[in-house]
C-alpha positions as CSV (number, residue, x, y, z in Angstrom):
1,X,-13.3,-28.4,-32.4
2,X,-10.0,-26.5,-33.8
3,X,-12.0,-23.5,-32.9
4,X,-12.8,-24.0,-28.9
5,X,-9.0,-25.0,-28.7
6,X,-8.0,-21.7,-30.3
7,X,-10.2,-19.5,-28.1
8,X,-9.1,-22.0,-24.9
9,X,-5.6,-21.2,-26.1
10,X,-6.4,-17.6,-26.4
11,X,-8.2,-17.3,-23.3
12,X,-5.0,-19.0,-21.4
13,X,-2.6,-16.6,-23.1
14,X,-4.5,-13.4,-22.0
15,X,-5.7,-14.5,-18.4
16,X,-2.5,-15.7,-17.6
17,X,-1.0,-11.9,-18.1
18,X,-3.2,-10.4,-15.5
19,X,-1.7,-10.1,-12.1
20,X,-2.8,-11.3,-8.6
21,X,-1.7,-9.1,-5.6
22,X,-3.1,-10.2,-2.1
23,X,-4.0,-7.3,-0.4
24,X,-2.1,-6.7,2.6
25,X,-3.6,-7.4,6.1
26,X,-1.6,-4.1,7.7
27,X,-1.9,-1.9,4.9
28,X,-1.3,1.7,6.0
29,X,-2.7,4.2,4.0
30,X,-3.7,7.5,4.0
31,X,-7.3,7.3,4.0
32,X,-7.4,4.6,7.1
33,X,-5.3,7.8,9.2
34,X,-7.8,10.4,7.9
35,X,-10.7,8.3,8.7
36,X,-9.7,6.5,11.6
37,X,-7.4,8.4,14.1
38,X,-8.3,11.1,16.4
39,X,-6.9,13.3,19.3
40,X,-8.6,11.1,22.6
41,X,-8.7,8.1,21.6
42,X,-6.3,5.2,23.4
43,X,-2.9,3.5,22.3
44,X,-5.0,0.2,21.6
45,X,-7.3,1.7,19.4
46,X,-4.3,3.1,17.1
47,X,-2.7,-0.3,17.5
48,X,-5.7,-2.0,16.8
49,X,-6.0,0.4,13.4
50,X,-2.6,0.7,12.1
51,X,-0.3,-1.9,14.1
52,X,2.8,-2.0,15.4
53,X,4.5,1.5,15.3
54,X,8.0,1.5,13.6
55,X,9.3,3.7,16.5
56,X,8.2,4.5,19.9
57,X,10.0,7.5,21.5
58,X,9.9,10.5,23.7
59,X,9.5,13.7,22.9
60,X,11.7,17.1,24.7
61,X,7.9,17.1,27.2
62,X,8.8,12.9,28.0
63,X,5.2,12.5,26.1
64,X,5.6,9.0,24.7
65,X,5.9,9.1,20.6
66,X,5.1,6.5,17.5
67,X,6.3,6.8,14.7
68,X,5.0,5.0,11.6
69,X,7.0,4.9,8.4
70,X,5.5,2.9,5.3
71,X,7.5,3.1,1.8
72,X,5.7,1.0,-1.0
73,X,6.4,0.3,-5.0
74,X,4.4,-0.4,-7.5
75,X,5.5,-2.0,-11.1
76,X,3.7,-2.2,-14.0
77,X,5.1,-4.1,-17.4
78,X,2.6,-5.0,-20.4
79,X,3.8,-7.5,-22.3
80,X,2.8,-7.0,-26.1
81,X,-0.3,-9.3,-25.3
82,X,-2.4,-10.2,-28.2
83,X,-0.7,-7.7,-31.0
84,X,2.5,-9.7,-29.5
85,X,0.6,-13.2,-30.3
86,X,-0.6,-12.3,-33.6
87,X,2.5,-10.4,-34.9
88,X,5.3,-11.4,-33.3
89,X,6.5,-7.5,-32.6
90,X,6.6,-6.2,-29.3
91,X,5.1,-3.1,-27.7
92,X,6.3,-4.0,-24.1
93,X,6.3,-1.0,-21.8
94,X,6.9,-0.9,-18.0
95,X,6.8,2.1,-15.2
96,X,7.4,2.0,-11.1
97,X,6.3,4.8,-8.6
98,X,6.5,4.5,-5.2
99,X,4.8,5.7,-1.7
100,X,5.7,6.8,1.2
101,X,3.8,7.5,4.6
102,X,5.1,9.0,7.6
103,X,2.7,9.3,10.7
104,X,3.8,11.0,13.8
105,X,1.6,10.2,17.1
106,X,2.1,12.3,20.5
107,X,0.0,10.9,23.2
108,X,-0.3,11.9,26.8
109,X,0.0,11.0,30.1
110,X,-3.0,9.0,30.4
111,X,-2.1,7.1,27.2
112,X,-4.6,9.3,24.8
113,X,-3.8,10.7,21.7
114,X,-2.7,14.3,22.2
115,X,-1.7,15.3,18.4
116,X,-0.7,13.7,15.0
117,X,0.5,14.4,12.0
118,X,1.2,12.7,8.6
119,X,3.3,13.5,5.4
120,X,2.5,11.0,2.2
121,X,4.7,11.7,-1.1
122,X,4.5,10.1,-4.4
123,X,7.5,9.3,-6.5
């Protein structure tokens, strides 16, 4: 008996430490620009892929631009964990980077995509 409440115990400790990020339903990325945009297609389609632009705009021409601009972080700590639990000293450590995705869409007249560009940095 003392042993199934240690390893319940155990279990609790270590699950407990793992984290649960919901993905997010209008996550930009890279890959989904790459993959899914393309000079032709219509402004609904680019909604339908990537949402609601961040900035809509004309360029010098009075072509009608969107401009999408994502920044994201990331954190990371471990907690000493089960070296922590058993010894009481602690090897915490912790680091952050963060994203950022700029996409540029020109379209034309009849409301097509005429060009696009993007620019993703990591720091």
């Amino acid at each position: 008996m003392k042993t199934i409440t240690i390893i319940s115990l155990y279990s609790i400790i270590i699950f407990s430490c793992a984290s649960n990020v919901p993905p997010d339903s209008n996550d930009l990325t890279l890959g989904t620009v790459q993959s899914k945009i393309f000079k032709g297609q219509s402004q609904s389609h680019v909604m339908d892929v990537l949402g609601s632009p961040n900035i809509v705009s004309k360029d010098y021409q009075g072509k009608e631009v969107w401009t999408y601009d994502r920044i994201s972080s990331d954190k990371k700590s471990e907690s000493g964990g089960f070296f922590f639990f058993l010894f009481g000293k602690s090897n915490a450590s912790s680091s952050s980077s963060s994203k950022s995705l700029t996409v540029i869409i020109t379209f034309d007249d009849k409301k097509n995509v005429l060009d696009f560009t993007y620019q993703s940095l990591k720091y």
